[in-house]
Every structure is written in structure tokens, then in C-alpha cells.
N, C-alpha and C positions, 0 to 999 in steps of 0.2 A: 790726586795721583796723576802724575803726567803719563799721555801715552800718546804713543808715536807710529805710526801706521804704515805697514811696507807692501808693495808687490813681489813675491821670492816665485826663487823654481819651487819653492814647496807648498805655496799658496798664498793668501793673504794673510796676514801678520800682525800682529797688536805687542808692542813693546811698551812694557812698563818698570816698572823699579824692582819688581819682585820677580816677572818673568818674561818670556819671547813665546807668545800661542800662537800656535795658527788656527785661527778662525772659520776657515773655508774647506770644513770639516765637519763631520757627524760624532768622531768621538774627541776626547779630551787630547792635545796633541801639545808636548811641548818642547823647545828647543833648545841646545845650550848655544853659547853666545858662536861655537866655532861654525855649528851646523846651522846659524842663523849666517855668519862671514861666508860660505861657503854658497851659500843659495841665489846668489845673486841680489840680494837685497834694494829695491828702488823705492824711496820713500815718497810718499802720497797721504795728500790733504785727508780729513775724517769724512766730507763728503766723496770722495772716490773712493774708498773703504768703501761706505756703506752702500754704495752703486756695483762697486765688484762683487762684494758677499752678497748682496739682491740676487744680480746673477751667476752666481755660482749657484746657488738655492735655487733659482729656478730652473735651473738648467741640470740641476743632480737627482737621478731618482735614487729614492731610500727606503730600504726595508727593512724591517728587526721583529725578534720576536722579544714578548715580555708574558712570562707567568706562561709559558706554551701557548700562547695567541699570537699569530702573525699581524703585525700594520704595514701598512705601506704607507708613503708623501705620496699623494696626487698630484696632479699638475695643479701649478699655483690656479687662483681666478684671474681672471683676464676681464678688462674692463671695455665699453662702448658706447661712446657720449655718457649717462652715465647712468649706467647701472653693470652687471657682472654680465657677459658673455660666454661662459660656457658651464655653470651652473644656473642651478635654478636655487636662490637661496632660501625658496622656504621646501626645499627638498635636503637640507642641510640640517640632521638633529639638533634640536635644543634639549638642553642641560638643565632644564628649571631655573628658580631664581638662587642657584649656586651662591652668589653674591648680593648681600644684601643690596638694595634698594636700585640694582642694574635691570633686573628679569631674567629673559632665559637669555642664555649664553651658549654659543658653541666652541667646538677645538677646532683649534688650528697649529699648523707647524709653520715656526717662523725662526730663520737663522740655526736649523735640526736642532729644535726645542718645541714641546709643545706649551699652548698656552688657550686659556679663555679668549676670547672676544665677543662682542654683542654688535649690534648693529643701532646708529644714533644719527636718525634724518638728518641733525646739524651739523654734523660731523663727515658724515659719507662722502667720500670712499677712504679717507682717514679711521684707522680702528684703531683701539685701544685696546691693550695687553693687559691681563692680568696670568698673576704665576699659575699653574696647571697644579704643582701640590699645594702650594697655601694658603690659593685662592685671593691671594694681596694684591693689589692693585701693583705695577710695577709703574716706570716711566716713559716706557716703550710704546711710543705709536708709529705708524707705520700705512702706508697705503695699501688699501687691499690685494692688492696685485702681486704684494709683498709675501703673500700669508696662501696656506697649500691647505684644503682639507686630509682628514687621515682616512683611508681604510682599513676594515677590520677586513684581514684576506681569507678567513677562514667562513665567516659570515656575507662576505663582499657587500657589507653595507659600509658606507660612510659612520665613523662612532661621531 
């Protein structure tokens, strides 16, 4: 699938053969070709994409409810030389061994999607994605810095 990556007045952009999303967004959002002409369109490499949706995500607070429980995005982690600077990660629940042969895993939101990750000394501060309903590994990694813990606001615990 070819895709083509813009900066618009209506946000960051992902064009492909089937459709024009804006990505820099919490819910599903899509364009037709005229309201995609209209927004200013400036096209931009996949590495700028993926630097402006960073911070778009980091910079957006987010709340929803699901099943009548409120969550909220946290602020992303934030890193220092190397380790996380304004949590504490083993104050961050673990999920059991969700995933065969990973261990425990916890949630995070990344790109207003939640997802597993775990933590992998060889690896750190690179985390790896797995999907939140299928539990699949996906291909998505990402720097920590990337990725928000959730709260439960009705519990105000971190899930």
C-alpha cells in the first residue's frame, strides 16, 4: 500500500489508495479528497509524521469513559540519562504473563490506542507493542517517551 504523509490545517494526515485519515486524533476521522484540497495540505517525509504525531500525543490530554469507568492519558514518561524520570516503574501495574513467554506486561497509550508492553534490559528505552484486545504481538516499537500510562479516574489508580 503506498502512503503519503501531509501536514493540513486539520492535522496530520496519512493518504493512501483507499482513503485520506487524519491521524493526530483520538477518534476515527476521515476526509474526502475536497476537505483534504482545502486544508492546506504540505507533504512530509514518514519520519516527520511520526515526530509530529509523537507530539501531538504528547501534548493532548485524553479522556473517555468505557463500560461507565472513566480513564484518562497521563502524561507520557519522560526519560534521564537512562532510566524514566517521572514515574516510578515498578509503581506501574503488571498484567501477569498475558503473553506467553514475555511475563508481566503493562498498558500503555500510544498514538490514542491502548496497547501491552513489557520492559527488556536489551532493549530499554525501545518498548515493544503488543495489540490490547488480541494480545498479538504487532510491529510497532517505539521509544518510551512515546507511550502514556492510563488512569482509572474513578479509582485514581494507574490500570
Amino acid at each position: 500500500m503506498n502512503q503519503t504523509f501531509y501536514k493540513t490545517d486539520k492535522g496530520i494526515v496519512v493518504k493512501d489508495n483507499d482513503s485520506i485519515r487524519v491521524k493526530s486524533s483520538f477518534k476515527k476521522t476521515i476526509l474526502t479528497e475536497e476537505e483534504f484540497s482545502n486544508s492546506n495540505p504540505i507533504k512530509i517525509n514518514k519520519h516527520k509524521y511520526l515526530e509530529e504525531l509523537n507530539t501531538f500525543f504528547k501534548n493532548t490530554k485524553f479522556e473517555w469513559e468505557h463500560n461507565g469507568t472513566k480513564f484518562k492519558k497521563l502524561d507520557n514518561f519522560e526519560m534521564n540519562s537512562h532510566s524514566v524520570a517521572n514515574y516510578n516503574l515498578n509503581d506501574i501495574p503488571r498484567h501477569g504473563e498475558l503473553i506467553k513467554g514475555i511475563g508481566s506486561v503493562f498498558i500503555v497509550m500510544y498514538h490514542g490506542q491502548l496497547y501491552y508492553t513489557f520492559l527488556s534490559g536489551n532493549y530499554f528505552p525501545q518498548m515493544q507493542l503488543f495489540d490490547f484486545f488480541t494480545k498479538q504481538l504487532t510491529s510497532k516499537w517505539t521509544n518510551i517517551k512515546n507511550l502514556a500510562p492510563v488512569m482509572n479516574k474513578d479509582t485514581k489508580q494507574i490500570i
